[in-house]
N, C-alpha and C positions, 0 to 999 in steps of 0.2 A: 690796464684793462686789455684782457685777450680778446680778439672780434674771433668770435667762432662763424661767423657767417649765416647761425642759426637762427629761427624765427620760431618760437611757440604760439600757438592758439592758444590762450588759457578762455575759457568757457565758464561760465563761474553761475550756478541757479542760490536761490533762496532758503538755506539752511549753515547752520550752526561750522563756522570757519569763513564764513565766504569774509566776514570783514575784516580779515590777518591776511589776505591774498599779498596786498600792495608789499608789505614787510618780507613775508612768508616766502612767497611766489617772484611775482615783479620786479622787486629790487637783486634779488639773489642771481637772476635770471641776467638781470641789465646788467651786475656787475662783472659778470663774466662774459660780456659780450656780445648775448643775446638781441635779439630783439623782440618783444613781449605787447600781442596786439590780443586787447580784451573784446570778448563780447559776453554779455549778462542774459539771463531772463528777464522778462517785463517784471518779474518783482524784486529781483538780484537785483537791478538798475533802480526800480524804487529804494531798498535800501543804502545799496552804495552814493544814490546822488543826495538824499537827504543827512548823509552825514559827511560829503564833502569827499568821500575816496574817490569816486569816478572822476573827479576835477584832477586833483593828485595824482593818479595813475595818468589820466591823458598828460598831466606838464612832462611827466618822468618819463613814460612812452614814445610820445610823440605823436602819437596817433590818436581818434576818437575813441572813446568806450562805446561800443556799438549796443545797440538793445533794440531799435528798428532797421526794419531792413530800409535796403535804401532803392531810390527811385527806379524805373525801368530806364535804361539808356544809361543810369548814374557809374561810374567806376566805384569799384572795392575802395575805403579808406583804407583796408588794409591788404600789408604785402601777402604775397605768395608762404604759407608756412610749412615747416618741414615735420612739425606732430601738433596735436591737440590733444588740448589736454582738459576733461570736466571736473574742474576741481573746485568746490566740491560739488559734488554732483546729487541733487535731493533723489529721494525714491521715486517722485514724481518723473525728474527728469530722463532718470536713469527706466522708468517702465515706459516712457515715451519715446527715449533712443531704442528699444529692445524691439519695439512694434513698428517704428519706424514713423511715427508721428511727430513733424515738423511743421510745428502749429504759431513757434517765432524761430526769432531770424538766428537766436542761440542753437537751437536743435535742426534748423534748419541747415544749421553750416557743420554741425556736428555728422547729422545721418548721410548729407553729401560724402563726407570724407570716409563715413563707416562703409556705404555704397558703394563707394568708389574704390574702396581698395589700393589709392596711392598713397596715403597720408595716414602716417598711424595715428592712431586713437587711444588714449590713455585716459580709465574714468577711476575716479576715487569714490564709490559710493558713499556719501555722510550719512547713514541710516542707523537705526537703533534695532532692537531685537524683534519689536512688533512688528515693525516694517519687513524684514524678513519673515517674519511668520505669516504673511499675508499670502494667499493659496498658490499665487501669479508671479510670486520675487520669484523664486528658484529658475522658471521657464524664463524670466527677464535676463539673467544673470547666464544661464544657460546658453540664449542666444546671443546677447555679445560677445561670449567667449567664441561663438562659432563662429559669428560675425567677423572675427580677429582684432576687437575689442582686447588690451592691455589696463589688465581689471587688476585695481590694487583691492583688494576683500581678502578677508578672512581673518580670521583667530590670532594671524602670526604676525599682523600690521596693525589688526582693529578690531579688535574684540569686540564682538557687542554687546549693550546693554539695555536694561529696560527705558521707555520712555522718560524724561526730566530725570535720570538717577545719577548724572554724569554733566552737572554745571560746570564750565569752565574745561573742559576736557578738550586738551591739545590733537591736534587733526597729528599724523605722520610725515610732519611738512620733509624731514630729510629722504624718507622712504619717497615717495613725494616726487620730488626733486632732482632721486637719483632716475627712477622710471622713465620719467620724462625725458632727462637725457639721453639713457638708454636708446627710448623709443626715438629721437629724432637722429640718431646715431645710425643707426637701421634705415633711414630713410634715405 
């Protein structure tokens, strides 16, 4: 194993891939050296602890799965990281990072870093065709780009398709994976 020295956020909300992270993500990440410190949405962390992945990733991690924020006076469980990454990221999450609404401790740590302008940002939008059709995506998608958001979207990664038309459909974990590095390579 190479120690790259590097630390990814992975960021993880409640839609369609978040439970291949650990496989996908995590371990691919750990095996080259990384270090891979999670934080979930309140229902990303309801699904991942009722089937046992949040336990999993913390043994293989090292660190907590985060899903509440923690105490005032409390220190960070996790270290200092060099990109984040929202994968996969719902429409929900992805029109609350664009507004800038840090409503848990997921987007919370997200719009810090989009704000902040030190720590790249990498979002994979998990969305379908409706969800882009909705009047508000384009201006969402708009403003992370301007934000300096590293938006994996489009036709050429992820075509979209209509609502339940696509069970079982593989997220771009290699696309994925190279971005990520990319973007903490830059930092």
């Amino acid at each position: 194993m190479i120690n790259t020295g590097k630390t990814v956020g992975l960021i993880g909300s409640a839609c369609g891939g978040l439970e291949s992270i650990r496989q996908e993500l995590v371990q691919p990440f750990l095996a080259q050296g990384w270090s891979v410190a999670v934080t979930l949405t309140p229902t990303a962390g309801t699904w991942l602890e009722a089937s046992g992945e949040s336990r999993k990733i913390q043994e293989i991690t090292g660190f907590p799965v985060r899903v509440a924020p923690r105490m005032p006076g409390q220190q960070s469980p996790h270290p200092t990281v060099d990109c984040y990454a929202l994968v996969p990221a719902s429409a929900n999450t992805v029109a609350k990072l664009a507004l800038g609404i840090a409503d848990n401790q997921a987007l919370t740590t997200a719009c810090e870093a989009l704000g902040g302008g030190y720590v790249p940002v990498v979002v994979f939008p998990r969305v379908n065709a409706a969800h882009a059709r909705q009047p508000a995506w384009n201006s969402h998608i708009t403003g992370l780009r301007r934000a300096g958001a590293d938006l994996i979207y489009g036709d050429d990664v992820w075509p979209l398709h209509e609502p339940r038309s696509a069970p079982g459909r593989q997220l771009p974990w290699q696309t994925i994976r190279e971005r990520i590095q990319a973007a903490a390579q830059r930092s």
